[in-house]
C-alpha positions as CSV (number, residue, x, y, z in Angstrom):
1,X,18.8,23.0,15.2
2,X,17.8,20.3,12.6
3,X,18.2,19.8,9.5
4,X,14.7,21.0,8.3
5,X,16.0,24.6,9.5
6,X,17.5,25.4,6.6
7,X,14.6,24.3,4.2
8,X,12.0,26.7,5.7
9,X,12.0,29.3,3.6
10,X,11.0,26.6,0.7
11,X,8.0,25.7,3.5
12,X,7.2,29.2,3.1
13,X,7.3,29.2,-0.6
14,X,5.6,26.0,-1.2
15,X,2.5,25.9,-3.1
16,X,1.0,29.8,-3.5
17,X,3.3,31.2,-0.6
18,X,2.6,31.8,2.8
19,X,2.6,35.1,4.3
20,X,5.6,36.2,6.2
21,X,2.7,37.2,9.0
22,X,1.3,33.9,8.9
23,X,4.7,32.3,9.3
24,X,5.7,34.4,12.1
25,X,2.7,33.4,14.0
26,X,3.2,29.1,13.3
27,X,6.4,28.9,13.9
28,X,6.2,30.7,16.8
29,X,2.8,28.5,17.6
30,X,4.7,25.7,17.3
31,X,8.0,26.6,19.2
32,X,5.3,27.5,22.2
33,X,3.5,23.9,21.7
34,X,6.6,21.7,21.4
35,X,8.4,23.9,24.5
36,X,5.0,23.5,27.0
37,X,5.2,19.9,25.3
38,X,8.6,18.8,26.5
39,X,7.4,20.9,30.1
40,X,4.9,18.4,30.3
41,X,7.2,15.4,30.0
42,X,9.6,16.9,32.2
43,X,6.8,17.6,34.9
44,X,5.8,14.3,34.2
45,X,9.0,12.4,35.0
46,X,9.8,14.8,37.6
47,X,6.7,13.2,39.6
48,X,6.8,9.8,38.6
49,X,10.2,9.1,38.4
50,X,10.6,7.4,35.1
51,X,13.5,6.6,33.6
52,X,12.0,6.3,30.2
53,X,8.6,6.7,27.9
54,X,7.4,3.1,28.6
55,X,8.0,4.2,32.2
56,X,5.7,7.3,31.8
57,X,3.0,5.9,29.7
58,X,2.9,2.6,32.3
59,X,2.5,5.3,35.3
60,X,0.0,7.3,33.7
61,X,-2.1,4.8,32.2
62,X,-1.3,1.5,33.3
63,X,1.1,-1.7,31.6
64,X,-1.7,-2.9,29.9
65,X,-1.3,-0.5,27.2
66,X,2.5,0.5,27.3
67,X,3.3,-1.2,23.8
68,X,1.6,1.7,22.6
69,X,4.3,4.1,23.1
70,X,6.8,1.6,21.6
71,X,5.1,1.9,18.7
72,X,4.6,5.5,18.3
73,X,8.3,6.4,19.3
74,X,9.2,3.5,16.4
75,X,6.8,5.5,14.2
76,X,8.1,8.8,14.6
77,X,11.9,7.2,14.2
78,X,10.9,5.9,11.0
79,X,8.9,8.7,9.8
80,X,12.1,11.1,10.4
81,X,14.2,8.4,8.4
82,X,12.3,8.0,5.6
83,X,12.0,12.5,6.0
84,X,16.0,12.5,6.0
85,X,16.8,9.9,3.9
86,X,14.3,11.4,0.7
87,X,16.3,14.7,1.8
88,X,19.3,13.2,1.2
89,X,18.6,11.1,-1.5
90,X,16.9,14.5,-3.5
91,X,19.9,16.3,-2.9
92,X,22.7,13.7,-3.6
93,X,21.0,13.1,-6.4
94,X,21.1,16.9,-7.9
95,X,24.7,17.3,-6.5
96,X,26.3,14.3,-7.9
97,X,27.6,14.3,-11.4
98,X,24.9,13.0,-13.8
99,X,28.0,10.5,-15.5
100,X,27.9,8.3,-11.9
101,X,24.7,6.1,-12.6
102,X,24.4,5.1,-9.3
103,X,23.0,8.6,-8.9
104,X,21.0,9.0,-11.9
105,X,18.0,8.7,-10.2
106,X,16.6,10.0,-7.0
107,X,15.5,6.3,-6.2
108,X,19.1,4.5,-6.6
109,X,20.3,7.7,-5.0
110,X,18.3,7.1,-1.3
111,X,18.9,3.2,-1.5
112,X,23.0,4.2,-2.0
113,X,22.3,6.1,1.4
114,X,20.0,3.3,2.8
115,X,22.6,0.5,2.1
116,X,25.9,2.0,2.5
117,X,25.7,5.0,5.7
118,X,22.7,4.0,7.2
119,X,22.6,0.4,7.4
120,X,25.9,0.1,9.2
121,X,24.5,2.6,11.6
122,X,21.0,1.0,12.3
123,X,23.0,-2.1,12.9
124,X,26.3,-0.5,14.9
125,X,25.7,-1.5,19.0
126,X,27.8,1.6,19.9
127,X,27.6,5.2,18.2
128,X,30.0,6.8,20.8
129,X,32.4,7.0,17.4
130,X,29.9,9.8,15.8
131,X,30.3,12.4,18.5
132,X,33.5,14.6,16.3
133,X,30.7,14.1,13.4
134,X,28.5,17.0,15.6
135,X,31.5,19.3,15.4
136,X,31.5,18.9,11.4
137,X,27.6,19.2,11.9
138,X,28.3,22.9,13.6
139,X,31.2,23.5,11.2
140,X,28.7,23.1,8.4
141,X,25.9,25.0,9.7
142,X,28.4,28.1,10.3
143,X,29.4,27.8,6.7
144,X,26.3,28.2,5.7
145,X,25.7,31.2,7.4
146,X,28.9,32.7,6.2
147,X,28.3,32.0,2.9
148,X,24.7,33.4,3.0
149,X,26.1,36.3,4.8
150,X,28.5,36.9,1.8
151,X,26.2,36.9,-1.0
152,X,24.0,39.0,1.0
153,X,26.9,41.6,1.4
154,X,28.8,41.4,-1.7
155,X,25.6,41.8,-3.9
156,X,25.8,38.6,-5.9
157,X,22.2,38.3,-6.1
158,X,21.5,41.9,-6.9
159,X,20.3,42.9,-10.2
160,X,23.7,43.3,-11.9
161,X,25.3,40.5,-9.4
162,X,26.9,37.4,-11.7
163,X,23.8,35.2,-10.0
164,X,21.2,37.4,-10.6
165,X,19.7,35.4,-13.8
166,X,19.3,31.8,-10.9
167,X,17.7,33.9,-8.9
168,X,14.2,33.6,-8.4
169,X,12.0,36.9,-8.8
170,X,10.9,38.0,-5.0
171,X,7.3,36.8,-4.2
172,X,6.1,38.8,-1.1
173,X,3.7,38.1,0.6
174,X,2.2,39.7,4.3
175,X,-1.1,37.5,4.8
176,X,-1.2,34.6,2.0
177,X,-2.3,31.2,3.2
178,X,-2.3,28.1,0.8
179,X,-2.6,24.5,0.3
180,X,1.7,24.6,0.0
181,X,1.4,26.3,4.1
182,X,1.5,22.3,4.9
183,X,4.6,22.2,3.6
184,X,5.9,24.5,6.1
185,X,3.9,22.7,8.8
186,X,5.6,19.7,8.0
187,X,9.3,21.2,7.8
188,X,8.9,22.5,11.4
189,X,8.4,18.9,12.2
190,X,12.3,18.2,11.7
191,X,13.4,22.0,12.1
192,X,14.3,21.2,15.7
193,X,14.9,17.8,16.3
């Protein structure tokens, strides 16, 4: 699970709402498309034997075009940094304590986390040290579910619940499309990656 998982149900709210119907049917769209997707890669290696997507495009199309795929795996590297890193930045910057200026704003916010976490990374030759960072990766995914189970149970955001006044007033909608339904094509992107 990626980290756009969590942010769907803002995909489904974006703009004028999409339908829960609607939603239903893309996301399961896309699970279908991405899972016959990485079928056909597997198919695909499976025949020719390559180790890797220069490998593949060089079998299937010939080497005089293989920097291609270099430069669309690059493309879709950087596209999901600069996707994670104005996630990060936007949230860092609402969580941290408006007194730390080097939070104030959503800009010095995502060059913190471009300079000091990610940089090092980028630049490390060996990442072998992040694998315990998956465990807290689960361990925080499971919180999240416990504590949404909670407040689902206990009534928090219930009409007399001590929340009730943050929470937003239910929109629901069975067959609304909008402009905003982008939003959720575009957090499905990073939902499972």
């Amino acid at each position: 699970i990626g980290g756009g998982m969590l942010a769907l149900p803002a995909g489904m709210a974006a703009g004028r709402h999409t339908g829960i119907v609607p939603a239903f049917f893309i996301v399961l769209c896309h699970g279908f498309l991405s899972a016959y997707t990485y079928n056909l890669v597997g198919r695909s290696v499976a025949v020719t034997g390559a180790r890797d997507f220069g490998e593949l495009w060089t079998a299937a199309f010939g080497p005089a075009n293989a920097w291609l795929i270099d430069v669309m795996v690059g493309g879709v590297a950087f596209g999901a940094l600069l996707t994670y890193g104005c996630f990060c930045g936007e949230l860092l910057n609402q969580l941290a304590p408006s007194n730390i200026a080097l939070f104030a704003t959503r800009n010095r916010a995502m060059f913190f986390l471009a300079v000091f976490p990610l940089l090092p990374l980028a630049l490390a030759r060996d990442l072998s040290g992040l694998a315990a960072s998956s465990l807290i990766g689960i361990a925080a995914v499971l919180l999240s579910a416990a504590v949404i189970a909670i407040r689902a149970i206990d009534g928090t955001y219930s009409a007399q619940g001590i929340f009730a006044s943050a929470a937003a007033p239910p929109i629901w909608s069975t067959t609304g499309l909008s402009l905003g339904t982008c939003v959720l094509f575009n957090m499905l992107s990073t939902a499972y990656m």
